[in-house]
C-alpha positions, 0 to 999 in steps of 0.5 A, a space after each residue: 434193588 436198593 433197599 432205603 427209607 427213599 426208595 420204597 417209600 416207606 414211612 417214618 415209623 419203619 426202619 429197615 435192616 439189611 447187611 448190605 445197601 443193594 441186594 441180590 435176587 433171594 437176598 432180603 432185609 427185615 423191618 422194624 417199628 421205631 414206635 414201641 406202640 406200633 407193630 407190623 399188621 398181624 400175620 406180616 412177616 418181618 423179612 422182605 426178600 428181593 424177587 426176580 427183576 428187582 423187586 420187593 412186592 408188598 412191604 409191610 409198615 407199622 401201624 397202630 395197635 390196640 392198646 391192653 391195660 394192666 392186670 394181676 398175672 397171679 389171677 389171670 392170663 394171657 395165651 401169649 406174651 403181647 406186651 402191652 399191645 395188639 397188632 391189628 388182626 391179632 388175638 388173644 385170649 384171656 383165661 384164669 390162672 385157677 381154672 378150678 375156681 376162679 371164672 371172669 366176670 360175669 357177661 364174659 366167656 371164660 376164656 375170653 378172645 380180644 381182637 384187634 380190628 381197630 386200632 383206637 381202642 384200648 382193650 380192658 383185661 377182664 380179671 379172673 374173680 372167685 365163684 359162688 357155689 349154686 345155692 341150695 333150693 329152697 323149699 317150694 321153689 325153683 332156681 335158674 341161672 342167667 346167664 352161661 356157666 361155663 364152670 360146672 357148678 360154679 357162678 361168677 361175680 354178679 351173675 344173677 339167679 333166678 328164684 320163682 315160687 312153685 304154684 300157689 307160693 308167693 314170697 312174704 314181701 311184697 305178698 303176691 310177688 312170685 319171682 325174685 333175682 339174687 346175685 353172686 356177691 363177694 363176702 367176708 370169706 367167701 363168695 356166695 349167692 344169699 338167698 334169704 327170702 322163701 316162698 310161702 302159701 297164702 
């Protein structure tokens, strides 16, 4: 079997490796993409080996890859080094370097899995962003939390809260209203949910 570019027919993206131009049965060559953004579908091996009567069977080629943006490494991380892109079929996940405190932004599981199904999509790396602590309740009145938490006691950046006046409790403004939402914001010095409203009786 004569391993070139001619006679598998591979494309101009590929290049192939190979000690020598013709191999023997259990013999193989590698595979390598002259394109920095493209790889070998996920799952490929790079090596291809001569099988019995000659023959390669399926040769893997470089496609392209979903294409991941810049984030901060001190925040956040990855479950591997992908560089700057992802094979097709191929995942990672994104947590926060401070599991303690820092959660992603709100809508995202933390972690959070990526996966490349197609390949003209660039993936945003969502940031790890400190919490809010659940506020206090306050008097004659109820919280309840949109969305998941999944850090115990803890709420990531606009993560909504609900706050519903108990029975015959209204807030001040507009008089009647008994439901109303706040959010985890980014202060000063800390993140914090700020409720400044409270339920009165009329």
């Amino acid at each position: 079997a004569v391993v070139s570019t001619q006679s598998t027919g591979s494309p101009d993206n590929t290049q192939y490796h190979a000690t020598q131009d013709k191999l023997a049965e259990g013999q193989s060559f590698t595979i390598t993409c002259n394109d920095p953004l493209m790889k070998l579908e996920y799952g490929a091996s790079n090596t291809v080996e001569c099988q019995a009567g000659g023959l390669f069977g399926d040769i893997p080629e470089c496609k392209s890859t979903c294409g991941l943006t810049a984030y901060d490494s001190t925040s956040t991380k990855l479950s591997k080094d992908v560089s700057s892109v992802l094979a097709q079929g191929e995942s990672v996940e994104v947590s926060c370097v401070n599991s303690a405190t820092d959660l992603l932004p709100y809508r995202y599981d933390t972690p959070y899995t990526m996966t490349c199904s197609d390949p003209t999509t660039d993936f945003t790396i969502p940031l790890c962003q400190s919490t809010c602590a659940m506020p206090t309740v306050p008097a004659f009145s109820s919280i309840e939390v949109q969305g998941s938490q999944p850090l115990a006691g803890r709420l990531s950046l606009e993560q909504p809260v609900s706050m519903t006046c108990d029975a015959s409790y209204s807030f001040m403004s507009p008089q009647g209203t008994t439901s109303k939402q706040f959010t985890c914001k980014d202060g000063q010095t800390e993140a914090a949910v700020v409720i400044d409203e409270y339920c009165y009786v009329f």
